[in-house]
C-alpha positions as CSV (number, residue, x, y, z in Angstrom):
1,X,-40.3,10.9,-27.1
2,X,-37.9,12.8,-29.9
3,X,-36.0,14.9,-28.4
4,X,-35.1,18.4,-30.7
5,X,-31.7,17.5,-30.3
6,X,-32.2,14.2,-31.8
7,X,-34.0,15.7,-35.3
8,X,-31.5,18.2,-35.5
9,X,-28.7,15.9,-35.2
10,X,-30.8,13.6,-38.1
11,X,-31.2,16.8,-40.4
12,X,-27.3,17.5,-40.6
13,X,-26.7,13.8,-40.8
14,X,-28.6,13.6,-43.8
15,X,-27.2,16.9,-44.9
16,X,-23.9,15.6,-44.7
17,X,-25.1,11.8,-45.8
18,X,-23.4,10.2,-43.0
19,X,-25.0,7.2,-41.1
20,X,-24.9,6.7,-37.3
21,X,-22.6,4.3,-37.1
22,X,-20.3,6.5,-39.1
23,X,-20.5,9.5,-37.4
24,X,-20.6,7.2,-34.2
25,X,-17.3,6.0,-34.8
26,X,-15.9,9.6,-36.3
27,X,-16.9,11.3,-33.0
28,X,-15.5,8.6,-30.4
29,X,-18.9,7.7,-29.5
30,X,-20.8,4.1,-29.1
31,X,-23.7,4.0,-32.0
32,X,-25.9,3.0,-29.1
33,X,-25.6,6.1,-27.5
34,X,-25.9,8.0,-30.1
35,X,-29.1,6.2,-31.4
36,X,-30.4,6.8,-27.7
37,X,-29.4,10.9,-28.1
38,X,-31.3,10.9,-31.5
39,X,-34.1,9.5,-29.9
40,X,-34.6,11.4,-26.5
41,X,-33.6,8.1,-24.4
42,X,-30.3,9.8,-23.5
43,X,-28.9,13.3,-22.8
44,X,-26.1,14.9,-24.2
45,X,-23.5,16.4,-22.6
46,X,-22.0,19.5,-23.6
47,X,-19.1,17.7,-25.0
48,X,-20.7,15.4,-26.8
49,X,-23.0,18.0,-28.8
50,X,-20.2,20.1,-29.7
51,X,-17.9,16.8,-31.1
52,X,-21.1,15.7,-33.2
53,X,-21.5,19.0,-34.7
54,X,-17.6,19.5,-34.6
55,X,-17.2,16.2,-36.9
56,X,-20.8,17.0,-38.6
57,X,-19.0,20.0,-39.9
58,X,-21.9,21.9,-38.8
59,X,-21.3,26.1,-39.2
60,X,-21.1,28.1,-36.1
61,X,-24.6,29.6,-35.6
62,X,-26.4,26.5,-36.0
63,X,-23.8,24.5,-33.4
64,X,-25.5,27.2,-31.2
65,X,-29.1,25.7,-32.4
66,X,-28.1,22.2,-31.1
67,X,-26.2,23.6,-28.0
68,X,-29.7,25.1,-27.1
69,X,-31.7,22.2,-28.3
70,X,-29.7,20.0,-25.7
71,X,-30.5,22.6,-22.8
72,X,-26.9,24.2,-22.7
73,X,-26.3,28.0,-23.2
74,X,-24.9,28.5,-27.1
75,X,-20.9,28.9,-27.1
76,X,-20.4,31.1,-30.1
77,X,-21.3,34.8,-30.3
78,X,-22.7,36.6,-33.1
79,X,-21.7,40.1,-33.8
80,X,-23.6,41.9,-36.5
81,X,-21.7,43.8,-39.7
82,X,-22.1,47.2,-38.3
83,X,-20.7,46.5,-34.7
84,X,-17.3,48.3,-34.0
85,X,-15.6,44.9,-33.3
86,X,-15.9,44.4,-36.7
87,X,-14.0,47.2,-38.1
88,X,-11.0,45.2,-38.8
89,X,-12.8,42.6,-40.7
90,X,-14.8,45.1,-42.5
91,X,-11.3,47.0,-43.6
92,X,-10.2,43.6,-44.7
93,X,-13.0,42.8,-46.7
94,X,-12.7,46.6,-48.1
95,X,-8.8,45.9,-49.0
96,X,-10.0,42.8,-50.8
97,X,-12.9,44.6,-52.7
98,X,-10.0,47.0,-53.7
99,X,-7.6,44.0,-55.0
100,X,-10.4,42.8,-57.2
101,X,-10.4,46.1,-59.6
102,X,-11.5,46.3,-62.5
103,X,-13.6,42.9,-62.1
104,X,-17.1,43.4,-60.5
105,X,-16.9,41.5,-56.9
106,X,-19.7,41.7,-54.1
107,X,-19.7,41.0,-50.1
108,X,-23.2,39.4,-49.8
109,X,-24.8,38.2,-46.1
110,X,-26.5,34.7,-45.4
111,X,-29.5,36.4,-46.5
112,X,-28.4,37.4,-50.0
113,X,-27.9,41.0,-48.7
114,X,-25.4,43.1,-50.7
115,X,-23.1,44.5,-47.9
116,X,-20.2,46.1,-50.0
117,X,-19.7,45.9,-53.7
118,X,-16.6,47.7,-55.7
């Protein structure tokens, strides 16, 4: 039986064109045990997910995508644009946009979303 974890773990190691016994041996891990976690025969501990994604290079938001594929709450928290946490990072991205004068620069999303533009 595959476990999720296990094809999302395959997907960013072909991303990333790393073998198991490469990312194995990166991570501190036996290939074994790894092949066993790609193929449902073993769980993962919380550790363990984060150190693959960790060495797999693997961006926040989908480290929470294994976290939950493995059964564990996700660790990292989105905060959208608009939120009033973000008002310092929005007035550095503003400063930035300012910097770039008189050439054309754009802030865009992950969606391809223009969110500021000078």
């Amino acid at each position: 039986m595959k476990s999720r974890l296990g094809g999302l773990l395959k997907q960013w190691r072909a991303r990333r064109q790393v073998s198991q016994l490469a990312l194995a041996a990166q991570a501190g891990v036996s290939a074994r045990h790894l092949s066993f976690v790609e193929t449902g025969r073993a769980r993962a501990d919380r550790e363990l997910v984060l150190a693959l994604a960790r060495t797999l290079e693997v961006p926040l938001r989908s480290r929470n995508e294994l976290l939950t594929a493995a059964g564990f709450a996700p660790l990292y928290r989105e905060t959208p644009w608009e939120a009033p946490e973000m008002a310092q990072v929005r007035r550095a991205v503003d400063f930035m946009l300012a910097q770039q004068e008189p050439f054309p620069a754009v802030v865009l999303d992950r969606h391809w979303n223009i969110l500021l533009a000078n």
